[in-house]
MARRO-670677 format. One record per residue: residue in one letter; x, y, z of N, C-alpha, C in turn. Coordinates in pm, whole numbers, plus 50000, padded with zeros to 5 digits. Each point is the difference from the previous one (the first is absolute). Last residue first. Example, Ala and Ser with C-alpha at 12.3 -4.5 7.8 and 13.67 -1.06 7.14 Angstrom:
BEGIN
{pt 'S', {51285, 49775, 50708}, {50082, 50119, 50006}, {49923, 50109, 50073}}
{pt 'A', {50029, 49428, 49993}, {49911, 50119, 50000}, {50090, 50120, 50000}}
REM end
This chain:
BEGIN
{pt 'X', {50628, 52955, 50409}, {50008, 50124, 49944}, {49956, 50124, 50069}}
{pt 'X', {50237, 49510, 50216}, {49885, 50103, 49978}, {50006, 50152, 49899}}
{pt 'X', {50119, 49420, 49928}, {50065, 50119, 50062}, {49884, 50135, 49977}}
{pt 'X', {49994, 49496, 49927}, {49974, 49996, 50157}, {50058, 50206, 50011}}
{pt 'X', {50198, 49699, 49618}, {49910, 49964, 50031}, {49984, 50100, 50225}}
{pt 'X', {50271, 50283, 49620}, {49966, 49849, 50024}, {49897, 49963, 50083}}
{pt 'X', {50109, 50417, 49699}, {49920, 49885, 49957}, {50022, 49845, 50070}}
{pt 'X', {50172, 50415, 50170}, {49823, 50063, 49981}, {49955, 49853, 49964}}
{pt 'X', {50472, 50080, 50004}, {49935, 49958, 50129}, {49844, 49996, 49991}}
{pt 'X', {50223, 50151, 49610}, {50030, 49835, 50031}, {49948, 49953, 50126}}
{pt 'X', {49959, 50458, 49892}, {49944, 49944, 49955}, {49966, 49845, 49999}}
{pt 'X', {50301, 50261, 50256}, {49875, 50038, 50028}, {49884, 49919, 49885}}
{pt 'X', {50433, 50121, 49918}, {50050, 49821, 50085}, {49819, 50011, 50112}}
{pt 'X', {50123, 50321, 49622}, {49975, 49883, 49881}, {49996, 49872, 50129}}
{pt 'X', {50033, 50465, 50152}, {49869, 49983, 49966}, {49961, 49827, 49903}}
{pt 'X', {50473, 50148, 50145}, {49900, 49985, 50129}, {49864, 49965, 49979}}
{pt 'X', {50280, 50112, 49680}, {50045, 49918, 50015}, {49884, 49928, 50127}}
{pt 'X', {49961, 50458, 49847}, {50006, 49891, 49885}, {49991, 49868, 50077}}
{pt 'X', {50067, 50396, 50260}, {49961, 49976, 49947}, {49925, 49905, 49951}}
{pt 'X', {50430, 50159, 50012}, {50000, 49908, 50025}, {49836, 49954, 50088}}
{pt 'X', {50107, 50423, 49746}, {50055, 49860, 49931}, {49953, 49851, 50092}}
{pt 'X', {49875, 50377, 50144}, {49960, 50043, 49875}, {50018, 49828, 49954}}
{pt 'X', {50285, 50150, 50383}, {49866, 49969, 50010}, {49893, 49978, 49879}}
{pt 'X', {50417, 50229, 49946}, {50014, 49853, 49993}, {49886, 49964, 50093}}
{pt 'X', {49989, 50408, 49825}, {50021, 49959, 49913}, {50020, 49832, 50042}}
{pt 'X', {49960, 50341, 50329}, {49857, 49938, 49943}, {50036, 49949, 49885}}
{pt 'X', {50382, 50072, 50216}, {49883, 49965, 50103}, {49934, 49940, 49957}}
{pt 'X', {50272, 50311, 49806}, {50090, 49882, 49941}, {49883, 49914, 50086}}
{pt 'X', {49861, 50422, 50019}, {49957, 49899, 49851}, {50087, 49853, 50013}}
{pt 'X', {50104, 50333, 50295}, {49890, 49925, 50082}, {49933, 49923, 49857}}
{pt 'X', {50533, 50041, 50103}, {49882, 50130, 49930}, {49905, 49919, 50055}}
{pt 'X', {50390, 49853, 50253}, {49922, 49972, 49923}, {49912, 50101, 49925}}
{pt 'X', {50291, 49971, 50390}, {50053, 49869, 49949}, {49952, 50033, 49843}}
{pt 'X', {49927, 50330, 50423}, {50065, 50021, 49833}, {50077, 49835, 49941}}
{pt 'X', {49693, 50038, 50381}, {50154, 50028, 50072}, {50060, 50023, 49859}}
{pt 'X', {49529, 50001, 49963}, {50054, 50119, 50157}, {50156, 49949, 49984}}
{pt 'X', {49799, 49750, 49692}, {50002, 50080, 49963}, {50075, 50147, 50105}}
{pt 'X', {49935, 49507, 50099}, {50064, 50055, 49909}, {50063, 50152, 49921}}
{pt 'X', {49658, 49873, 50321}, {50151, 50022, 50103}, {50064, 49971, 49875}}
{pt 'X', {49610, 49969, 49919}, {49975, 50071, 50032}, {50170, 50072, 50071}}
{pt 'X', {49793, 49592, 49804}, {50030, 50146, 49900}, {50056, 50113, 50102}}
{pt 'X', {49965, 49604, 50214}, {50093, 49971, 49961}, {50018, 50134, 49902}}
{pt 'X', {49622, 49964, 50235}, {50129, 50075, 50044}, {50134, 49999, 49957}}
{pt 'X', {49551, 49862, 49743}, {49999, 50111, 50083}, {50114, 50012, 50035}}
{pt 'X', {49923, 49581, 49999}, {50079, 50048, 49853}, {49998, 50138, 50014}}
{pt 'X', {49825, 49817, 50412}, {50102, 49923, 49937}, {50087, 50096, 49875}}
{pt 'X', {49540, 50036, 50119}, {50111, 50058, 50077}, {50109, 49984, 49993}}
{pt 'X', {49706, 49724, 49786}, {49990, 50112, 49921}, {50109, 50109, 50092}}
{pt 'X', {49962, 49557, 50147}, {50055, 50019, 49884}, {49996, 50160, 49942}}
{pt 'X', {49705, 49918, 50345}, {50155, 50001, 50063}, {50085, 49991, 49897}}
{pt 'X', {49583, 49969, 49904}, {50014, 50164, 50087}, {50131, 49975, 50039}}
{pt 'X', {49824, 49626, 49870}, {50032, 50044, 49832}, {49989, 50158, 50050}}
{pt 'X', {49920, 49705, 50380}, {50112, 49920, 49905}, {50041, 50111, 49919}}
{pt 'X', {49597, 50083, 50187}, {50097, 50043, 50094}, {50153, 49931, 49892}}
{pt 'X', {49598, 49879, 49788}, {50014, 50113, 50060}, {50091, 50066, 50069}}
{pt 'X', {49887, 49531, 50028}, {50086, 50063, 49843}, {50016, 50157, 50014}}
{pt 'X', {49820, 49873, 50389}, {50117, 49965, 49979}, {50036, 50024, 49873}}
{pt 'X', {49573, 50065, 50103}, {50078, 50112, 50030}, {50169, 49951, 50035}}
{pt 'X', {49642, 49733, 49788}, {50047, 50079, 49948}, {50083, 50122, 50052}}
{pt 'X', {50042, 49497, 50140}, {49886, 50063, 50048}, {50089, 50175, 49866}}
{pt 'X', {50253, 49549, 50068}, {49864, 49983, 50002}, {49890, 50111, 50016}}
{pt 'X', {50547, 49845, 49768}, {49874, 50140, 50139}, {49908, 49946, 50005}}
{pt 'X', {50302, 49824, 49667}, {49957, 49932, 50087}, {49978, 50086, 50154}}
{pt 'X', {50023, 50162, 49502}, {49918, 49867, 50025}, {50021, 49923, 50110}}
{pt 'X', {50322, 50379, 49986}, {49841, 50044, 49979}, {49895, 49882, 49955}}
{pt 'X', {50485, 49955, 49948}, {49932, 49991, 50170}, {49868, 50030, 50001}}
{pt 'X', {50256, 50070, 49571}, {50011, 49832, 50045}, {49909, 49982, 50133}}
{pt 'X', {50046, 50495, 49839}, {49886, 49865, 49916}, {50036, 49869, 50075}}
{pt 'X', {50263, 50300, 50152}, {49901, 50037, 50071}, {49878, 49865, 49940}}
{pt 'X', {50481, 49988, 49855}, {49984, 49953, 50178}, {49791, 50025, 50000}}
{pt 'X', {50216, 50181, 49612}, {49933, 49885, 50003}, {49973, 49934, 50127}}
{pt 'X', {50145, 50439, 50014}, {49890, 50003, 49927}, {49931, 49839, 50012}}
{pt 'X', {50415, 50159, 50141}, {49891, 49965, 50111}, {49842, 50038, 49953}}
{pt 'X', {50419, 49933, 49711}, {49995, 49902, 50092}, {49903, 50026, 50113}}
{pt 'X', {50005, 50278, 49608}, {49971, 49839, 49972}, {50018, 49924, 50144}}
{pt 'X', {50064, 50405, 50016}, {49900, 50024, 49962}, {49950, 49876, 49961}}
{pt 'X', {50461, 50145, 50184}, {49922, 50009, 50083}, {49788, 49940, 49938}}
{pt 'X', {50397, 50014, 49706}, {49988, 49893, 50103}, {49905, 50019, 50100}}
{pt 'X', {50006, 50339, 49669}, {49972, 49892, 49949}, {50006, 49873, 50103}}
{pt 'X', {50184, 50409, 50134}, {49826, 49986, 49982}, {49963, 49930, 49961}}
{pt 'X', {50443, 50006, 50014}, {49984, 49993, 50185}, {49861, 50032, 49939}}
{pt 'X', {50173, 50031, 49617}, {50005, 49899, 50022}, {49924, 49947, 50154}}
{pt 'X', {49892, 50413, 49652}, {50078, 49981, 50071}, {50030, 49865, 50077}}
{pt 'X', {49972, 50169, 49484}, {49941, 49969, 50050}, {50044, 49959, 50161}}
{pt 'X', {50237, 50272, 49854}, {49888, 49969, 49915}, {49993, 49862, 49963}}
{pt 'X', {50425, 50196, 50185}, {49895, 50052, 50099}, {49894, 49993, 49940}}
{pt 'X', {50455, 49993, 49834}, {49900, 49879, 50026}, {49898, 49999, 50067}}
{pt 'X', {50486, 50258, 50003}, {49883, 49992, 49892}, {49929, 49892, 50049}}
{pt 'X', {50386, 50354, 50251}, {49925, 49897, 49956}, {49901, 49999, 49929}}
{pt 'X', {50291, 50375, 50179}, {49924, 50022, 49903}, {49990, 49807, 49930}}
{pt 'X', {49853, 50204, 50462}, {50126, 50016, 49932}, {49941, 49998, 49858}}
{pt 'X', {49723, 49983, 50436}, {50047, 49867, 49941}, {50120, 50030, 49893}}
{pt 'X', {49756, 50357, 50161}, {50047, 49912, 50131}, {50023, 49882, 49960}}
{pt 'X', {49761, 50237, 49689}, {50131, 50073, 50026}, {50122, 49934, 50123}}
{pt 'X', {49599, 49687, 49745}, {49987, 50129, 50046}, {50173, 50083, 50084}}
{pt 'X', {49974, 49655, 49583}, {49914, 50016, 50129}, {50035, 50108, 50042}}
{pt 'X', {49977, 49828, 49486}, {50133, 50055, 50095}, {49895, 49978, 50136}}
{pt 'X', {49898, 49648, 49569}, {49958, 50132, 50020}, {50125, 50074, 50167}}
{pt 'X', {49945, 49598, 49607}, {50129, 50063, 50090}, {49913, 50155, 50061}}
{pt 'X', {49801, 49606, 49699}, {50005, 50118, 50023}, {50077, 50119, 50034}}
{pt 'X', {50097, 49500, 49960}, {49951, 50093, 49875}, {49997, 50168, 50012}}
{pt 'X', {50096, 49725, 50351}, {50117, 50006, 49925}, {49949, 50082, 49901}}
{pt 'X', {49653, 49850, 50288}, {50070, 50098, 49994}, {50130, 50063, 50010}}
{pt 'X', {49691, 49662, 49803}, {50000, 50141, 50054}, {50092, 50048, 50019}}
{pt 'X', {50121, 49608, 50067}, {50003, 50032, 49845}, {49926, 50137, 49976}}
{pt 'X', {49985, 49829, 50450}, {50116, 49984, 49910}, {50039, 50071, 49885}}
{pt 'X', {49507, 49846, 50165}, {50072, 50086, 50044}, {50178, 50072, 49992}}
{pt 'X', {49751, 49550, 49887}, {49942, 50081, 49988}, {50063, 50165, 49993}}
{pt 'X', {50217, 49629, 50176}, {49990, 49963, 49850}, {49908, 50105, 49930}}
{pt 'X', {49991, 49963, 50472}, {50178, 50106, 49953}, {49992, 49944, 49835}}
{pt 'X', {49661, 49740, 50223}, {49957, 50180, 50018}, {50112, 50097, 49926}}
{pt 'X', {49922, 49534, 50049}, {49983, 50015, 49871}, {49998, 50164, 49975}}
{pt 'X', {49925, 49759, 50431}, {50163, 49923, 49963}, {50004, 50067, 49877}}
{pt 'X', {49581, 50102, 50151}, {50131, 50055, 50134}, {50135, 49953, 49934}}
{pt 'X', {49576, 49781, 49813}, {49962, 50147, 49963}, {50174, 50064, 50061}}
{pt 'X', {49937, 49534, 50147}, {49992, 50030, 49827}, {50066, 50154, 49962}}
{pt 'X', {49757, 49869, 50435}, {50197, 49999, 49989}, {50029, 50004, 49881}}
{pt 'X', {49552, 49962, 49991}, {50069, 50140, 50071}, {50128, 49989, 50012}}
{pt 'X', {49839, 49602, 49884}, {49915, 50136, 49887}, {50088, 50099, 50012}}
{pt 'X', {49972, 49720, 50325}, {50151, 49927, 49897}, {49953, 50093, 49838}}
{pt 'X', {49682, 49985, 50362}, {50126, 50032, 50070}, {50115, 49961, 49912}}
{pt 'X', {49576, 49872, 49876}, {50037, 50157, 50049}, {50135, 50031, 50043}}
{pt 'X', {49933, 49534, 49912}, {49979, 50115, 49896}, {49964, 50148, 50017}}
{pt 'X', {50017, 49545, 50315}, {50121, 50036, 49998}, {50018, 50148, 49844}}
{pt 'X', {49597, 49715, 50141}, {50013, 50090, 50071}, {50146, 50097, 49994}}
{pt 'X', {49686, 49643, 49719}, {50093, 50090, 49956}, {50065, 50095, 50095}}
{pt 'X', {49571, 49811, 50169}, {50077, 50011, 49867}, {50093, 50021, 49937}}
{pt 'X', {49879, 49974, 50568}, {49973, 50080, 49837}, {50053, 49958, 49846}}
{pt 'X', {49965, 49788, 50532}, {49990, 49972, 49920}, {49951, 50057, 49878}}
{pt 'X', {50129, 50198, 50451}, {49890, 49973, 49949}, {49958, 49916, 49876}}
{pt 'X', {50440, 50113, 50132}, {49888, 49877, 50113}, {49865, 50007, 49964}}
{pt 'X', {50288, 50240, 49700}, {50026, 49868, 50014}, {49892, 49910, 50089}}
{pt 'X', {50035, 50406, 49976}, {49883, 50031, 49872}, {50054, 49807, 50072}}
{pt 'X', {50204, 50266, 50279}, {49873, 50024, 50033}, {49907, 49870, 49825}}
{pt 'X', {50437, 50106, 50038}, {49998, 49929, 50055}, {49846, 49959, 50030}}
{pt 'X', {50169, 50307, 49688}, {49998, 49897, 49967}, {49982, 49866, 50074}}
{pt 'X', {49992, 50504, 50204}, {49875, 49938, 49873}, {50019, 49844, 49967}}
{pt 'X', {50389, 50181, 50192}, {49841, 49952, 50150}, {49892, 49987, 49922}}
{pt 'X', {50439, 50074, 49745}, {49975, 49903, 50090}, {49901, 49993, 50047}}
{pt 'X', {49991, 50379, 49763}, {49998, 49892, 49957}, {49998, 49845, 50066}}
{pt 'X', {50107, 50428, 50256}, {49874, 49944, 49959}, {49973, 49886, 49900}}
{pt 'X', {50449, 50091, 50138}, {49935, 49973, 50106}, {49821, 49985, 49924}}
{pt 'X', {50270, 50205, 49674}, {50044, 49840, 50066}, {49898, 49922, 50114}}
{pt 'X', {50005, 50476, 49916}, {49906, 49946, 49888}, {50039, 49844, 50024}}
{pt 'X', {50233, 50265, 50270}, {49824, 50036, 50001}, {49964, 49897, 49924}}
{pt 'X', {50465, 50026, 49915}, {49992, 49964, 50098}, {49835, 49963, 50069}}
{pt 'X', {50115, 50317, 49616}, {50023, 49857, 49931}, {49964, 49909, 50183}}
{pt 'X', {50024, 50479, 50051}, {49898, 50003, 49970}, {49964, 49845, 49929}}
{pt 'X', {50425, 50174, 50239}, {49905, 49993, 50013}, {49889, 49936, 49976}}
{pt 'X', {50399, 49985, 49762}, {50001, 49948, 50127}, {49934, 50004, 50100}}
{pt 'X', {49981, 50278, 49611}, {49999, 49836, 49978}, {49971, 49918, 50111}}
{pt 'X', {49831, 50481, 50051}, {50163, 49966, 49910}, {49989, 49853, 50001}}
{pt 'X', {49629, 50371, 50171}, {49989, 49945, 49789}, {50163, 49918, 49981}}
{pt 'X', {49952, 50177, 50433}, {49873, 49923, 50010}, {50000, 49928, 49851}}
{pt 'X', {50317, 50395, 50086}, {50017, 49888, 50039}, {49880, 49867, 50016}}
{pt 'X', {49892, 50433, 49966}, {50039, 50032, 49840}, {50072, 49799, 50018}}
{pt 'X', {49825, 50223, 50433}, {49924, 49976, 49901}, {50042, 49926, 49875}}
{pt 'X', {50306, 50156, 50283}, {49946, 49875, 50045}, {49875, 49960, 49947}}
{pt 'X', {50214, 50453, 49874}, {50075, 49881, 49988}, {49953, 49848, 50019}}
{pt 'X', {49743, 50399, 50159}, {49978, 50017, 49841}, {50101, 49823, 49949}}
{pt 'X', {50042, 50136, 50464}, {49862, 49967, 49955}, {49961, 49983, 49875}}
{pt 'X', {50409, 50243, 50130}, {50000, 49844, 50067}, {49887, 49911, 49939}}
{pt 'X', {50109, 50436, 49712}, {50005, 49995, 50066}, {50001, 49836, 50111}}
{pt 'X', {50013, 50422, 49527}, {50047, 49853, 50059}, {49986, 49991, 50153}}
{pt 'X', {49743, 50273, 49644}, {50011, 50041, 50119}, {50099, 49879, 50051}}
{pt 'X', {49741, 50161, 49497}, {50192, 49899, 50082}, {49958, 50114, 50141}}
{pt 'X', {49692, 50135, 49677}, {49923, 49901, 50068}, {50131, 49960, 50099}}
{pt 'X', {50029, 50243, 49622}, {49943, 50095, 50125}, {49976, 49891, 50101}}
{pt 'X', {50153, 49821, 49562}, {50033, 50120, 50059}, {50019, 50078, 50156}}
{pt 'X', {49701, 49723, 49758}, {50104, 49908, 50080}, {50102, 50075, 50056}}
{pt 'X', {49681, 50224, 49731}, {49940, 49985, 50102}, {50094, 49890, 50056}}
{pt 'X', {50177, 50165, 49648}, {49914, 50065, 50061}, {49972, 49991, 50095}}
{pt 'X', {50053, 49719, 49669}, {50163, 50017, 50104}, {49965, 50115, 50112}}
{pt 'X', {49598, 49871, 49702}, {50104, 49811, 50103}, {50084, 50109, 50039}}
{pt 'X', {49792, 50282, 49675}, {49953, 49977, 50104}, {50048, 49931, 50143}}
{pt 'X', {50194, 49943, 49567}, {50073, 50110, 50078}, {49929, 50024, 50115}}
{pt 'X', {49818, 49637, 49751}, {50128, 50002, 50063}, {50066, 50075, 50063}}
{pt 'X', {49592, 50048, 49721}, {49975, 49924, 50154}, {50155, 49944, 50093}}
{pt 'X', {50008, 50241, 49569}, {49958, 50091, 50070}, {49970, 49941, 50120}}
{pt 'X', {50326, 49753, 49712}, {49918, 50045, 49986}, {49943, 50136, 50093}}
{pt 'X', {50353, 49640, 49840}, {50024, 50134, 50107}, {49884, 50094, 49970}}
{pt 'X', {50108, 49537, 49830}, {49945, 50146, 49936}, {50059, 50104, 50045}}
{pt 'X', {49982, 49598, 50205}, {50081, 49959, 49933}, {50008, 50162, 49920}}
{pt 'X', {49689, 49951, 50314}, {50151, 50033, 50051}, {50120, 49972, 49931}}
{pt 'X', {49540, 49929, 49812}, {50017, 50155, 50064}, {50150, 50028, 50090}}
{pt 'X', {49801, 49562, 49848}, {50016, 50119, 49886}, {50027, 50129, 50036}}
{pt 'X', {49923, 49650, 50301}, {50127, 50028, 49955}, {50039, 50052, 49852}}
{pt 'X', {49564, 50030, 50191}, {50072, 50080, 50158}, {50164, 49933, 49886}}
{pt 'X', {49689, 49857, 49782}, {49957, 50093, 50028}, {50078, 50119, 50069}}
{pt 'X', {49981, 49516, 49992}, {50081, 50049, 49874}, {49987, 50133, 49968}}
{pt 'X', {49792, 49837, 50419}, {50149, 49948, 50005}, {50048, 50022, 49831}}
{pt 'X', {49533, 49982, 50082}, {50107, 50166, 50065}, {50111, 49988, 49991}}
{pt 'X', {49790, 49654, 49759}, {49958, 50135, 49947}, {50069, 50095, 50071}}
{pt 'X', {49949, 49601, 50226}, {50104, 49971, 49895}, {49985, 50127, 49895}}
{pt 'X', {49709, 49995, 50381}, {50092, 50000, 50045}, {50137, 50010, 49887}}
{pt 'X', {49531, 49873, 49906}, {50056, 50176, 50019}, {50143, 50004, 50042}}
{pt 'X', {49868, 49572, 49922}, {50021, 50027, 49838}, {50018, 50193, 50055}}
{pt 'X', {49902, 49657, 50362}, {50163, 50047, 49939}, {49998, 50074, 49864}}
{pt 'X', {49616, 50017, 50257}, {50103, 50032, 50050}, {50145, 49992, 49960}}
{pt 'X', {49622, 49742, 49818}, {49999, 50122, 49954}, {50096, 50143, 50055}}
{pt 'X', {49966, 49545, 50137}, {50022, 49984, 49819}, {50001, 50120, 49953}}
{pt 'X', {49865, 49913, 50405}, {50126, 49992, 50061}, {50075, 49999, 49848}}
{pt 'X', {49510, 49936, 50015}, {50055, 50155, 50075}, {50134, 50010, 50016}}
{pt 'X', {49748, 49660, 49816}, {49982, 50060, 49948}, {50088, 50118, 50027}}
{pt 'X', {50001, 49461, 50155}, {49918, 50122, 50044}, {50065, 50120, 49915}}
{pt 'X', {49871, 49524, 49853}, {50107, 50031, 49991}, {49948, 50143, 50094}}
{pt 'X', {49723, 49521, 50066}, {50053, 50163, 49919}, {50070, 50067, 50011}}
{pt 'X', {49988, 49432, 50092}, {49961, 50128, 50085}, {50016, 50110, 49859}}
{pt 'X', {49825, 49548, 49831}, {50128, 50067, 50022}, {49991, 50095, 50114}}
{pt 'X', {49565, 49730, 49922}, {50155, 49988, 49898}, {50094, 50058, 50076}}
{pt 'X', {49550, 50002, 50175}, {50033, 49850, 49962}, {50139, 49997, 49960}}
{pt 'X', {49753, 50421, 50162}, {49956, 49913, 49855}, {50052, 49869, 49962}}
{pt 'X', {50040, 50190, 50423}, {49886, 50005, 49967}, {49960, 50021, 49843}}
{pt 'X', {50381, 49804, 50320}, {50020, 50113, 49923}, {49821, 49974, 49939}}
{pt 'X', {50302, 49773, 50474}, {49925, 49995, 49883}, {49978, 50146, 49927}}
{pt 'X', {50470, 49824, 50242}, {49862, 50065, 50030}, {49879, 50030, 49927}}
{pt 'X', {50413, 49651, 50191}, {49953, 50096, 49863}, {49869, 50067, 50016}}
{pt 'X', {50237, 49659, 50296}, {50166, 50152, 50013}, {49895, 50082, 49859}}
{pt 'X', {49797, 49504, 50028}, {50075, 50055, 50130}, {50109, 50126, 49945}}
{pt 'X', {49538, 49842, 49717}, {50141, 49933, 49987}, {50033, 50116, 50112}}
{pt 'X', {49535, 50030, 49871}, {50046, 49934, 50176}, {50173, 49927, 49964}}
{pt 'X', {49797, 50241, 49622}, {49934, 50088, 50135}, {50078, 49940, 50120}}
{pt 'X', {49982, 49724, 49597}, {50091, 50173, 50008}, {50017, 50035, 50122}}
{pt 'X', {49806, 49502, 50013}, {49948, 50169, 49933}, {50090, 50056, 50045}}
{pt 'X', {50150, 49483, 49955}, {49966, 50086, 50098}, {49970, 50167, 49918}}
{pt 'X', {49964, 49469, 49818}, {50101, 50112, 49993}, {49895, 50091, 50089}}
{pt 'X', {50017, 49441, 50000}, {49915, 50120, 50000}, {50088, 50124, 50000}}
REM end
């Protein structure tokens, strides 16, 4: 006797019978996202008008200071890779005992996304070579900014991987307030301690984005996961 859809263990029934649905919204986030990000590096590649704006206000903004530093530190490898470890582990452990599907695939999604990041990023911004801010000399590479890009994937995906196993909405909630704080200061002490123009910021948020929205999708379509 073959057992109904519905009652196979770790899957969650889908009310048309077939496939889960692809969710819509995280498809459309990256396609804006991937628009600003050629957008924003059309313009610093340019030296556009939204660029001179960027120095401008990064400009005015360099206050270096303790607080600004230990912020800007949150986005460095050795940080922010460490987080994302630890969670992965406790998701994958969690999906395991519970006998999940495939449980070991989020978490090997996301480490995916993190190991592939300087492959990403790199080449930016060699290409680009854009200068940094005055307090940084006259170094190049500051486009797309990296300490944002790490910071953004790794406690970006930390947040998706964990966020299916909260139980109550004001935990996801609270979860994806603490990520968002998170990337917040890392901009934020970038920019205050002159690491960074604040485009080099939103340009690699922009970007990375993408990536995040494509490990949102995959999570969306497994069995048992909440849209």
């Amino acid at each position: 006797m073959s057992t109904p859809r519905a009652q196979v263990p770790g899957r969650a029934p889908h009310p048309s019978g077939g496939r889960p649905r692809v969710p819509a919204r995280p498809a459309l986030v990256a396609a804006a996202a991937g628009f600003l990000f050629l957008l924003i590096t059309w313009q610093v590649v340019a030296h556009g008008p939204l660029a001179r704006v960027d120095k401008r206000i990064g400009g005015a903004a360099v206050r270096p200071d303790r607080v600004s530093g230990l912020l800007a530190d949150l986005g460095n490898i050795a940080v922010a890779v460490p987080v994302l470890a630890v969670v992965l582990g406790y998701a994958a452990l969690r999906a395991r005992r519970a006998g999940t599907h495939r449980w070991w695939l989020p978490a090997v999604a996301a480490a995916g996304l993190m190991a592939v990041l300087p492959a990403l990023i790199v080449p930016l911004k060699e290409a680009i070579a854009r200068p940094g801010p005055p307090v940084m000399g006259s170094a190049t590479g500051f486009y797309p900014s990296g300490h944002t890009a790490t910071a953004a994937l790794a406690y970006g995906a930390a947040a998706l991987v964990l966020r299916p196993w909260l139980t109550t909405a004001y935990a996801r909630r609270g979860l994806l307030a603490v990520c968002a704080v998170l990337q917040l200061g890392v901009a934020y002490g970038l920019v205050r301690h002159g690491y960074h123009w604040p485009l080099d910021v939103v340009g690699s948020w922009c970007l990375c984005a993408v990536p995040l929205c494509a490990l949102r999708l995959l999570l969306g379509l497994l069995p048992g996961a909440r849209r």
